[in-house]
C-alpha positions as CSV (number, residue, x, y, z in Angstrom):
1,X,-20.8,-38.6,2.3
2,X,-22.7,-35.3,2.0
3,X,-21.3,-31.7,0.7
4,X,-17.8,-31.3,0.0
5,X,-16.1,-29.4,3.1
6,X,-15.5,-25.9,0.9
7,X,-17.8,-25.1,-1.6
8,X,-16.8,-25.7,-4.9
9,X,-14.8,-23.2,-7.8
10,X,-18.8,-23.2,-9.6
11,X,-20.6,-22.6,-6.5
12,X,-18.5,-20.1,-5.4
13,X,-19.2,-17.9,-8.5
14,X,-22.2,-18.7,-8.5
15,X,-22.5,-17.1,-5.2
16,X,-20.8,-13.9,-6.4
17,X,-22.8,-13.7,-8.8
18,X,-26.1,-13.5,-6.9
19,X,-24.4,-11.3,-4.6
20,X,-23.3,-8.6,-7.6
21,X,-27.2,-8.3,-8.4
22,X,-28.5,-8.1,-5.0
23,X,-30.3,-4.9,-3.7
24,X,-27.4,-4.6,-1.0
25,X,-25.0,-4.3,-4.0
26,X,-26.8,-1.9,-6.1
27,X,-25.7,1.7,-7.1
28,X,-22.2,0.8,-6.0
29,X,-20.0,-0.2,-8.7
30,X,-16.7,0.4,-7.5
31,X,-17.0,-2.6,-4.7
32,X,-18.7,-4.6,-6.9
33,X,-15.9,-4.5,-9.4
34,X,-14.4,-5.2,-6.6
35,X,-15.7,-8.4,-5.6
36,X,-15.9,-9.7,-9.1
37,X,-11.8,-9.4,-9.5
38,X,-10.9,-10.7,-6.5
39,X,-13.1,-13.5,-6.7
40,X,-11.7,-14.1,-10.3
41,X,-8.3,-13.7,-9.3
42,X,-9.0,-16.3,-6.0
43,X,-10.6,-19.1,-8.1
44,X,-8.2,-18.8,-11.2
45,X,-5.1,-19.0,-8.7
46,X,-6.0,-20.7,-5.1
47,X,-1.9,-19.8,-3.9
48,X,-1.6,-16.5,-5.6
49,X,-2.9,-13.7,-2.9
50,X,-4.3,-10.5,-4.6
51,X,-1.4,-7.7,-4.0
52,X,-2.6,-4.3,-2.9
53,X,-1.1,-2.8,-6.6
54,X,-2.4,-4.9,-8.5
55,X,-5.7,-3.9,-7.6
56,X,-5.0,-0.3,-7.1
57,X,-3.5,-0.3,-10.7
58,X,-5.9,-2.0,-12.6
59,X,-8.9,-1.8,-11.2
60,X,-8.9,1.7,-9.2
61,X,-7.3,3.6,-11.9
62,X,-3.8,4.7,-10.4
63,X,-0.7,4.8,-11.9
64,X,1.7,1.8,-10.9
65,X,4.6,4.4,-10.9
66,X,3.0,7.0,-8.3
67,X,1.4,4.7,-6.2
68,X,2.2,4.3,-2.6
69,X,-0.2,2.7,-0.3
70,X,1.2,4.4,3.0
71,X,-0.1,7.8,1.0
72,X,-3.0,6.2,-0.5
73,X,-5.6,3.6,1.4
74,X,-7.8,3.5,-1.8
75,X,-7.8,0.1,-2.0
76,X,-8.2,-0.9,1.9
77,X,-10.9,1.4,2.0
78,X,-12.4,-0.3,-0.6
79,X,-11.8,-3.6,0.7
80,X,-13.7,-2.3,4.3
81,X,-16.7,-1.0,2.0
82,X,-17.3,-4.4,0.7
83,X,-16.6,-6.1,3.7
84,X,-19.7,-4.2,5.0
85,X,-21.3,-4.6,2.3
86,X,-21.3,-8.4,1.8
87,X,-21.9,-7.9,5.6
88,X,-25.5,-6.0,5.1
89,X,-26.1,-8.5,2.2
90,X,-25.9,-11.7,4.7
91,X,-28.0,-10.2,7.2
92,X,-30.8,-9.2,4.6
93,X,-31.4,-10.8,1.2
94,X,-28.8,-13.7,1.7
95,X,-30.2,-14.7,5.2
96,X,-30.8,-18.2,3.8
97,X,-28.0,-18.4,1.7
98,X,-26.2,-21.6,2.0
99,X,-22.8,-20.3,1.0
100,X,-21.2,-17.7,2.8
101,X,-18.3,-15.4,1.1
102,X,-16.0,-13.1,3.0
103,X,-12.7,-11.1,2.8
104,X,-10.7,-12.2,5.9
105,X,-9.1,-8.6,7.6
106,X,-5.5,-8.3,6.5
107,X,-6.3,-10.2,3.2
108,X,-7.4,-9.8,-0.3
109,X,-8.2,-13.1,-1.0
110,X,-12.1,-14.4,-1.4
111,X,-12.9,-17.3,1.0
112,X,-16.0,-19.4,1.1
113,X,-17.9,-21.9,3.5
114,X,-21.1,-23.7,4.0
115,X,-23.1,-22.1,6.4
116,X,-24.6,-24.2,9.4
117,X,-24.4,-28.6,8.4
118,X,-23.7,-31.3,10.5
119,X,-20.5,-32.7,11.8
120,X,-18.5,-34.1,9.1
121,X,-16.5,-35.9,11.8
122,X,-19.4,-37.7,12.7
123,X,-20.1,-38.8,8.8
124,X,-16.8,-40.3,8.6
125,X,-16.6,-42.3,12.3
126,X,-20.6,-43.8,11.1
127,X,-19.4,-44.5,7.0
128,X,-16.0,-46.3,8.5
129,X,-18.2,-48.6,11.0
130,X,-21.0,-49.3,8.6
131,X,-18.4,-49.9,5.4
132,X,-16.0,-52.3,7.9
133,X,-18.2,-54.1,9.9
134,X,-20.9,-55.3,7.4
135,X,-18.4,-57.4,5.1
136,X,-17.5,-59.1,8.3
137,X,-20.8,-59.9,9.3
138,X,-22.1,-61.1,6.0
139,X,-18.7,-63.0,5.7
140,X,-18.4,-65.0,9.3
141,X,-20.8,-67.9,10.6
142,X,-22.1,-68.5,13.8
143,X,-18.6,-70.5,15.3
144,X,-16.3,-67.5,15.1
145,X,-18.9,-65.0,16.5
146,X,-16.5,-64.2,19.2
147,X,-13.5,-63.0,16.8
148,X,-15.9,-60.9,15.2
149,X,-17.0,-59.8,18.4
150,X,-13.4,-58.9,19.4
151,X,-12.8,-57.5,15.4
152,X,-16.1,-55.5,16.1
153,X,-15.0,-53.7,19.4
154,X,-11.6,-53.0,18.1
155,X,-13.2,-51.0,15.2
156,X,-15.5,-49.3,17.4
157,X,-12.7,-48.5,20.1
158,X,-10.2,-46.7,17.2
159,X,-13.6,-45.3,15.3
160,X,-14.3,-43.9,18.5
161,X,-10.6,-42.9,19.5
162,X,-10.5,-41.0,16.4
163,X,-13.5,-39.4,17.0
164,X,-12.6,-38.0,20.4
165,X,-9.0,-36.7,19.1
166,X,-10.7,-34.6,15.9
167,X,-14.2,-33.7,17.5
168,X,-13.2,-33.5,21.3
169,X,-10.1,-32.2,21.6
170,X,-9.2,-28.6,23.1
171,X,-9.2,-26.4,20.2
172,X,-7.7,-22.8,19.4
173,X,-11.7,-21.4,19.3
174,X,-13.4,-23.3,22.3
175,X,-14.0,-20.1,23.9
176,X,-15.2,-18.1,20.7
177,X,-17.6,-21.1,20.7
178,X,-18.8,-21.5,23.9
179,X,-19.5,-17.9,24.4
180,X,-21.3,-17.0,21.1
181,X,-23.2,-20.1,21.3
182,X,-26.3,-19.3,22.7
183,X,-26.8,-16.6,20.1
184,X,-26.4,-18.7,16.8
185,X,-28.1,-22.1,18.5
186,X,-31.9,-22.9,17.4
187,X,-34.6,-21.4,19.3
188,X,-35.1,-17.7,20.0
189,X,-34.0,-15.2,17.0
190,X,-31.3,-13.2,17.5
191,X,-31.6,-9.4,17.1
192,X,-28.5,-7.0,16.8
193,X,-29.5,-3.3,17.4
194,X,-27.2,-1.1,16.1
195,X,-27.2,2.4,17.6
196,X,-29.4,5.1,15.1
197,X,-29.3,8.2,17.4
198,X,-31.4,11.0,16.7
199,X,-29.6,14.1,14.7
200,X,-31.2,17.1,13.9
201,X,-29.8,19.1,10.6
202,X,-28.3,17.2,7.5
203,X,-25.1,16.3,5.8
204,X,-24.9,19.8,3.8
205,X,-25.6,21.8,6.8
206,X,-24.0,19.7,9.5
207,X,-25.3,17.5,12.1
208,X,-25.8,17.0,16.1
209,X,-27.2,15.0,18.3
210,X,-30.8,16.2,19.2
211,X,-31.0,18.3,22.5
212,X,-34.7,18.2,24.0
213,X,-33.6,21.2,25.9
214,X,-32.8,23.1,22.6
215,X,-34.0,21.4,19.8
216,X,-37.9,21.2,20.5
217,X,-40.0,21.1,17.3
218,X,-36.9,19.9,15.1
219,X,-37.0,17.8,12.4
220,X,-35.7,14.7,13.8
221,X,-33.0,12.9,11.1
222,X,-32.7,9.3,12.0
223,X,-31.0,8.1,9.1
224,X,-27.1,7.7,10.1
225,X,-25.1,5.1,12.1
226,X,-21.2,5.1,12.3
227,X,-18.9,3.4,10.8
228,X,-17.3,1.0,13.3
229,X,-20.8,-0.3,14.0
230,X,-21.3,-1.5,10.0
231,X,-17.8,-3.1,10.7
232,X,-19.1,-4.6,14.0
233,X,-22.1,-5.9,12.7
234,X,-19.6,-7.3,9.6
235,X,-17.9,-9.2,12.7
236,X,-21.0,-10.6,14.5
237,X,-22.2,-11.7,11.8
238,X,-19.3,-13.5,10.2
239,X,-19.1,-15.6,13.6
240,X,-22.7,-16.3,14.0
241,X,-23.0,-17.8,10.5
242,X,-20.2,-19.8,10.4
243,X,-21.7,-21.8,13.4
244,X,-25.1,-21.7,11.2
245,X,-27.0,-19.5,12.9
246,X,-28.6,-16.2,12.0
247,X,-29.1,-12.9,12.7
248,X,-31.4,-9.7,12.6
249,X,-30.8,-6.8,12.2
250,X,-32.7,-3.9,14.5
251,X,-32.5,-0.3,14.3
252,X,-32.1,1.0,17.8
253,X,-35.1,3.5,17.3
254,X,-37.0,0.7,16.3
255,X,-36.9,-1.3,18.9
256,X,-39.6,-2.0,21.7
257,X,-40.1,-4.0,24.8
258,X,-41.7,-6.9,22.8
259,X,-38.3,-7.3,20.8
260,X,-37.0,-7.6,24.2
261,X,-39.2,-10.3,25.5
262,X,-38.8,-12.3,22.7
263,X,-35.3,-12.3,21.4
264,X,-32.0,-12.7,22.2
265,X,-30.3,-9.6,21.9
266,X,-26.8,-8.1,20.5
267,X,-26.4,-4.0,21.2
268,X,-23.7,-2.5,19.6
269,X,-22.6,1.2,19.8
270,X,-22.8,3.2,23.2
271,X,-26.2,4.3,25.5
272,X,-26.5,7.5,24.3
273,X,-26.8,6.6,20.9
274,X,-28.1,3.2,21.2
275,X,-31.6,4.8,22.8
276,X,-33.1,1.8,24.3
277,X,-30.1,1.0,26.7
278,X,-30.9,4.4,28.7
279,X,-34.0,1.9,29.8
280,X,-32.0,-1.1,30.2
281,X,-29.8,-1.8,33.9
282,X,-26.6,-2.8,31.5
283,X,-24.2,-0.5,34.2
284,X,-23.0,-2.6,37.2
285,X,-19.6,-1.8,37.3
286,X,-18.4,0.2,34.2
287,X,-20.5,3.2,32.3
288,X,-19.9,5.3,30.0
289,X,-19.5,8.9,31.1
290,X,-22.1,11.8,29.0
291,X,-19.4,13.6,26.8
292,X,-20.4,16.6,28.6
293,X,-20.1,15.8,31.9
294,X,-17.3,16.7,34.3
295,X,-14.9,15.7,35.1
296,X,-13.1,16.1,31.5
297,X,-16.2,17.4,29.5
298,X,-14.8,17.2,26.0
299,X,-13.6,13.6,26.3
300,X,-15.2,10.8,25.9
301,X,-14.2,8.2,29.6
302,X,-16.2,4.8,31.4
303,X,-16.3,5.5,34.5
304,X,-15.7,2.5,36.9
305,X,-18.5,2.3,39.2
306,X,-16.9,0.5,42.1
307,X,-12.8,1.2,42.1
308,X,-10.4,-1.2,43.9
309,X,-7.3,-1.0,45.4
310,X,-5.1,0.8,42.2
311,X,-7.9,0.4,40.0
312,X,-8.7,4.0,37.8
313,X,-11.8,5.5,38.8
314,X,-12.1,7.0,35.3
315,X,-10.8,5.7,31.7
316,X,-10.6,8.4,29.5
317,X,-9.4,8.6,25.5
318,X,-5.7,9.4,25.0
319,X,-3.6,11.0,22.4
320,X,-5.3,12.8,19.4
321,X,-4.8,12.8,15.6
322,X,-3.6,9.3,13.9
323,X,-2.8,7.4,17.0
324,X,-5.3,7.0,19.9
325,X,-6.3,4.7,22.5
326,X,-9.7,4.4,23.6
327,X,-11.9,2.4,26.2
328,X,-14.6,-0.4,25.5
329,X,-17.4,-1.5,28.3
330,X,-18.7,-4.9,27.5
331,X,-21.6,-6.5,29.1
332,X,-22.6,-9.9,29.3
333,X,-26.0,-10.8,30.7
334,X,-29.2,-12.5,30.6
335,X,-31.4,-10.0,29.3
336,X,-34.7,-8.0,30.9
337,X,-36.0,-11.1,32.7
338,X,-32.4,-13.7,33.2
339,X,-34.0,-16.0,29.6
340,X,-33.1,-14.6,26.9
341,X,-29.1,-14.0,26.3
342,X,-28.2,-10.1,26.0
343,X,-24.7,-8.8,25.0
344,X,-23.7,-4.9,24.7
345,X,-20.7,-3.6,23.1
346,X,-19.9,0.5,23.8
347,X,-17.2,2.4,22.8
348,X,-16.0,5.4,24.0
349,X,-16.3,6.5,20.0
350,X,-17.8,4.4,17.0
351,X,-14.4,2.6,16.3
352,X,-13.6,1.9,19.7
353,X,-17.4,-0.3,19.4
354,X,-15.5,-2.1,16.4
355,X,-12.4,-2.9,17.9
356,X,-14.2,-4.3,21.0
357,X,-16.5,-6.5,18.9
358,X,-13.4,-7.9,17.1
359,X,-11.7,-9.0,20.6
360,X,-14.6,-10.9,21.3
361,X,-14.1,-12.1,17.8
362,X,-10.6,-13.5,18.1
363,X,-10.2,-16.9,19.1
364,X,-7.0,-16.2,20.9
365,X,-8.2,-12.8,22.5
366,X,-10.9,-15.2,23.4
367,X,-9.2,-17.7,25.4
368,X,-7.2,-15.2,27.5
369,X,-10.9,-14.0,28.7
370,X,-11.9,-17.2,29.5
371,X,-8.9,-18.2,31.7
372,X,-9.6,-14.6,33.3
373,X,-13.1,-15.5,34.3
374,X,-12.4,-19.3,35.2
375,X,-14.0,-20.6,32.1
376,X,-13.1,-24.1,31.0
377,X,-14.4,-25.8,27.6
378,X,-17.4,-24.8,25.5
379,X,-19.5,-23.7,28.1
380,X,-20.1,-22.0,31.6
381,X,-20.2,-18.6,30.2
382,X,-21.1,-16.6,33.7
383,X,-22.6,-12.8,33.5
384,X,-19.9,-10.5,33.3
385,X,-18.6,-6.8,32.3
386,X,-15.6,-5.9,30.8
387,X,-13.3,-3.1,30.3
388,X,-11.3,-3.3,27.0
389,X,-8.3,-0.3,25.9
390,X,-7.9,-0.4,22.4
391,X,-5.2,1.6,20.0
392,X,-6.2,3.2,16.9
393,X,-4.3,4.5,14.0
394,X,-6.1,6.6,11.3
395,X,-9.4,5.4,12.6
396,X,-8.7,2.0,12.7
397,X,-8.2,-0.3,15.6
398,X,-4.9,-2.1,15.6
399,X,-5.2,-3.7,18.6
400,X,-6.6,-4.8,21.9
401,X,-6.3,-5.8,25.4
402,X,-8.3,-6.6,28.6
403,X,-7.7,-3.7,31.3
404,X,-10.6,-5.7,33.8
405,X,-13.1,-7.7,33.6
406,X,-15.9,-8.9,36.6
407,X,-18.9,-11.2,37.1
């Protein structure tokens, strides 16, 4: 009846292990320690979630007596390095991997699927026909053709009842579906540029980003992204491949017109350090305002393009030190020529990009947007943009909403 549903206990280590030697995984031990315990600890005992002490006690080295994980986020940043780096693995080495490992957000437990397959609903409905009807048909002559008929078409009609309730049937992520869709389906590759600006300096001396007017004739270092994009990119691709698609990874400086032309395309982090989208007509109705332009130089605001009745004219970052909300413009289009599917996620800071992408990761989050722009089932996904306030604490987005969204 083909593969099993979840991979097996064997395969699943077998995974790991491939994953612990992989170039993504080298020079860093810690996470892969890591990944080896808690994939130990999840096969040995399915039921029995890995607690935040146990791993901070014996694997990170801290004392079970002093620890206190409100104090000490060792072991969630941990957990958030590997998740970004199993993400960087699956989009690189393990692109045709057929088993995908993940740490769910919130958890510590090691989770596994098959990436891409049929429909095993599909399997079942065409093995129950074949396996019922044939013993009949061998079985009956010629003068009871018409109760075999009847037998038949009664099969067929439950078969086919059973089919509609488990394949057809609303379901919690239609929308997360039917919007992402068009990027994981066959055809055109799909290309996530990640934003790489351009930084002059270095890590020991400090770092900004490069001025034309000021900086002419400076070494140009093109080397760093931020963090909320690696956990973006972590997100994207966790969606993508459990509908069995796949995905590319682009660095903003490296991409050109051709890229364009040819793919379907996923930009995450805002214009000015995502260089291409200067180029691209992505503002309709929200932008991003330049950090240094008035009004409110030193914050970082989307300005709405075309206010309403009540509606803000400007969004700008509130509150400062551990708590903070921030502002997310999402666009939703069909690329440079209307063929090629485009998306572009921009936060008013690097974490406000991640906590944009995971709202359009959240099946529920997901459904509330749909209702919002009239969008029933799996498809029908119009052009839109979207405004999204998010709350942060410590650097990391807690959660979500929709402020407005237009098509």
């Amino acid at each position: 009846m083909g593969q099993d549903s979840v991979p097996s206990p064997a395969q699943v280590r077998a995974e790991v292990e491939k994953i612990l030697v992989s170039k993504s995984f080298a020079g860093s031990e810690t996470v892969r320690n890591l990944l080896r315990y808690l994939a130990d600890r999840t096969v040995a005992s399915p039921d029995a979630h890995p607690k935040e002490l146990d791993i901070a006690t014996t694997l990170l080295g801290r004392s079970g007596s002093a620890f206190d994980p409100k104090l000490d986020p060792v072991v969630r940043v941990q957990t958030t390095r590997l998740r970004g780096k199993l993400a960087e693995y699956y989009v690189s080495e393990g692109l045709e991997d057929r088993v995908y490992i993940e740490i769910p957000k919130g958890s510590y437990m090691v989770t596994a699927a098959w990436r891409g397959g049929g429909s095993a609903v599909d399997e079942v409905v065409a093995e129950g026909l074949a396996s019922a009807s044939a013993p009949l048909l061998e079985r009956e002559g010629v003068g009871r053709r018409w109760p075999l008929v009847g037998a038949v078409a009664a099969l067929v009609l439950a078969s086919l009842g059973v089919w509609w309730w488990v394949a057809l049937r609303p379901r919690p992520d239609d929308a997360l579906r039917g919007f992402w869709q068009p990027f994981a389906s066959a055809g055109a590759e799909t290309l996530v540029v990640y934003s790489n600006p351009k930084l002059v300096g270095s890590s020991t001396t400090g770092m900004r980003i490069f001025d034309p007017a000021r900086d002419s004739g400076a070494i140009i270092n093109g080397g760093y992204s931020g963090a909320g994009e690696v956990m973006a990119m972590y997100s994207i691709t966790n969606v993508i491949a459990r509908m069995g698609g796949n995905l590319r990874p682009r660095r903003s400086q490296l991409f050109t017109w051709e890229d364009a032309k040819a793919h379907r395309l996923i930009f995450v982090g805002a214009p000015p350090h995502n260089v291409p989208l200067g180029e691209l007509p992505v503002a309709r109705r929200f932008r991003l305002k330049p950090w240094g332009a008035e009004p409110m130089p030193g914050a970082g605001c989307v300005e709405n393009l075309r206010p309403t009745a009540g509606e803000l004219g400007l969004y700008c970052q509130e509150g400062q030190g551990q708590s903070q909300v921030e502002y997310i413009v999402v666009t939703s289009s069909g690329g440079v020529d209307d063929r090629q599917a485009a998306l572009l996620f921009a936060g008013t800071t690097t974490f406000g990009t991640e906590a944009g992408v995971e709202y359009f990761c959240d099946p529920g989050k997901m459904a509330e947007l749909a209702k919002a722009l009239g969008v029933t089932g799996r498809s029908g996904w119009p052009a839109f943009e979207a405004l999204l306030r998010c709350h942060l604490r410590g650097g990391i987005p807690v959660s979500a909403e929709l402020v407005k969204v237009s098509r």
